[in-house]
C-alpha positions as CSV (number, residue, x, y, z in Angstrom):
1,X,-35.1,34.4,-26.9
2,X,-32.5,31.9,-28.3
3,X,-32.4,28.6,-27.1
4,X,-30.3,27.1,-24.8
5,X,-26.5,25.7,-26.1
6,X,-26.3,22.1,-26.9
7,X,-22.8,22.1,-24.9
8,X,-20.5,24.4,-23.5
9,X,-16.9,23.6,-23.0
10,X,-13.9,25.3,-21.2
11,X,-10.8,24.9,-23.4
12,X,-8.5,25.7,-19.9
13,X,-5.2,25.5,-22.3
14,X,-6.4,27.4,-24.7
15,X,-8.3,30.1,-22.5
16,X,-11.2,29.3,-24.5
17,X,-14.9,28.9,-24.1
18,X,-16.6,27.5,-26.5
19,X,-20.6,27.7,-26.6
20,X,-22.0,25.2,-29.5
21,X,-25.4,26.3,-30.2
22,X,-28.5,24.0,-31.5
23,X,-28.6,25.1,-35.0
24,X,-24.9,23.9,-35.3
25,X,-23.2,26.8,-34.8
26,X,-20.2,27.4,-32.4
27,X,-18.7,30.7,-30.9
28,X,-15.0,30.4,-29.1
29,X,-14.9,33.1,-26.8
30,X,-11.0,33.7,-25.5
31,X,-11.6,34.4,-22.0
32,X,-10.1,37.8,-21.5
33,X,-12.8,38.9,-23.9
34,X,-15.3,37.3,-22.2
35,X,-13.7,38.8,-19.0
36,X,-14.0,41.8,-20.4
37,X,-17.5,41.6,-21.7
38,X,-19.0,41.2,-18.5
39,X,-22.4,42.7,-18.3
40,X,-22.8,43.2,-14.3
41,X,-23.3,46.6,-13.1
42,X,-19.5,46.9,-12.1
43,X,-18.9,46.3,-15.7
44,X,-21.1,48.2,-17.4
45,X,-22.7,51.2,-16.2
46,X,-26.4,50.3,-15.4
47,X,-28.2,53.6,-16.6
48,X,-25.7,54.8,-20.0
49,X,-24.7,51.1,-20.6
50,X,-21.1,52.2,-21.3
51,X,-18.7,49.5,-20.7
52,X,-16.5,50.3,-17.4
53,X,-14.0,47.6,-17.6
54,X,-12.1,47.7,-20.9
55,X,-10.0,44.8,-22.2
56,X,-6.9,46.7,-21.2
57,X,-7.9,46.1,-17.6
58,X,-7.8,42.3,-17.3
59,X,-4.7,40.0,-16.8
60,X,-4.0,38.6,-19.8
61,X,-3.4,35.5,-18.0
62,X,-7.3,35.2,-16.5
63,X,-8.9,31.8,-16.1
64,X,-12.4,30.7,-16.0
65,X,-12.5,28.7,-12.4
66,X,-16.3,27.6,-13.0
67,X,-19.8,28.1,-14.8
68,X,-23.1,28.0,-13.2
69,X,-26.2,27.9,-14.9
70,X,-28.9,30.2,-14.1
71,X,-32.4,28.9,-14.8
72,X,-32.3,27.7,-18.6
73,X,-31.2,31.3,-19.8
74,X,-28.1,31.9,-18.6
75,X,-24.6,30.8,-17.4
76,X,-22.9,32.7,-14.6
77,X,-19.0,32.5,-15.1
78,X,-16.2,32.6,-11.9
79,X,-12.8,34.1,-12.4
80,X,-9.4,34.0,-11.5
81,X,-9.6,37.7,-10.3
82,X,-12.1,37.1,-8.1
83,X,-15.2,38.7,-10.6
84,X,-18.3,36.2,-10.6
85,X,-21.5,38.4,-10.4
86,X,-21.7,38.7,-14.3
87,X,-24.6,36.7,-15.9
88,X,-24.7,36.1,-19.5
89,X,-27.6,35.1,-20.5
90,X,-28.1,33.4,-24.3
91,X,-28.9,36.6,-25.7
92,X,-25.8,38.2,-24.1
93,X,-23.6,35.8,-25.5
94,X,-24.8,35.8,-28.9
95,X,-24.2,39.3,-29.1
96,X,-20.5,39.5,-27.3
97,X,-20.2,36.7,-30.7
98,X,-20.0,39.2,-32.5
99,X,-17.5,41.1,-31.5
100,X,-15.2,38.4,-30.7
101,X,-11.3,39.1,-32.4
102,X,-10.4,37.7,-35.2
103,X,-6.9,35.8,-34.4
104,X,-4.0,37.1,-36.4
C-alpha cells in the first residue's frame, strides 16, 4: 500500500490536480482524465473491469467542485457533472499516473 500524499492541490485554472507524494514525486492529473478514470462501478464494469466511460464522454470543460478524504487511503472527488461516487484510493491514483497524456 503506498502512503498517503504529502499535499494535494486543485489547480481550478488549469483543470489540474496535482497529488505530491512523500518520496518527492508529483503527478498533475488534468481533470478530464481523471474524470474519465473513475473507478466506480458506473465507470468501470465491476466483473470484466472494462472501462465504461471513455474520455470522449466527458465535457471538456469539467471541474473538480470538491475532494473528500476517505479514511487515510483514499480521496473521493465531486464533479461538475454531477459524478461523485468514484473513490481513488493511493493505489488507484498511482496507477491512473501512468497513463496520464503527455501535453503536446
Amino acid at each position: 500500500m503506498i502512503d498517503p500524499p504529502s499535499n494535494i492541490r486543485a489547480h481550478q485554472a488549469e483543470q489540474i490536480l496535482e497529488v505530491a507524494w512523500p518520496d518527492g514525486s508529483v503527478d498533475r492529473f488534468p481533470y478530464r482524465f481523471l474524470r474519465a478514470e473513475c473507478p466506480c462501478a458506473s465507470c468501470r464494469d465491476e466483473w470484466s473491469g472494462e472501462r465504461i466511460i471513455q474520455i470522449e464522454h466527458v465535457r471538456e470543460d469539467v471541474k473538480l467542485e470538491a475532494i473528500e478524504p476517505v479514511g487515510n487511503y483514499a480521496i473521493k472527488p465531486s464533479w461538475s457533472d454531477g459524478h461523485s461516487t468514484g473513490i481513488f484510493t493511493w493505489d488507484t491514483l498511482k496507477e491512473a499516473a501512468r497513463s496520464i497524456p503527455k501535453p503536446g
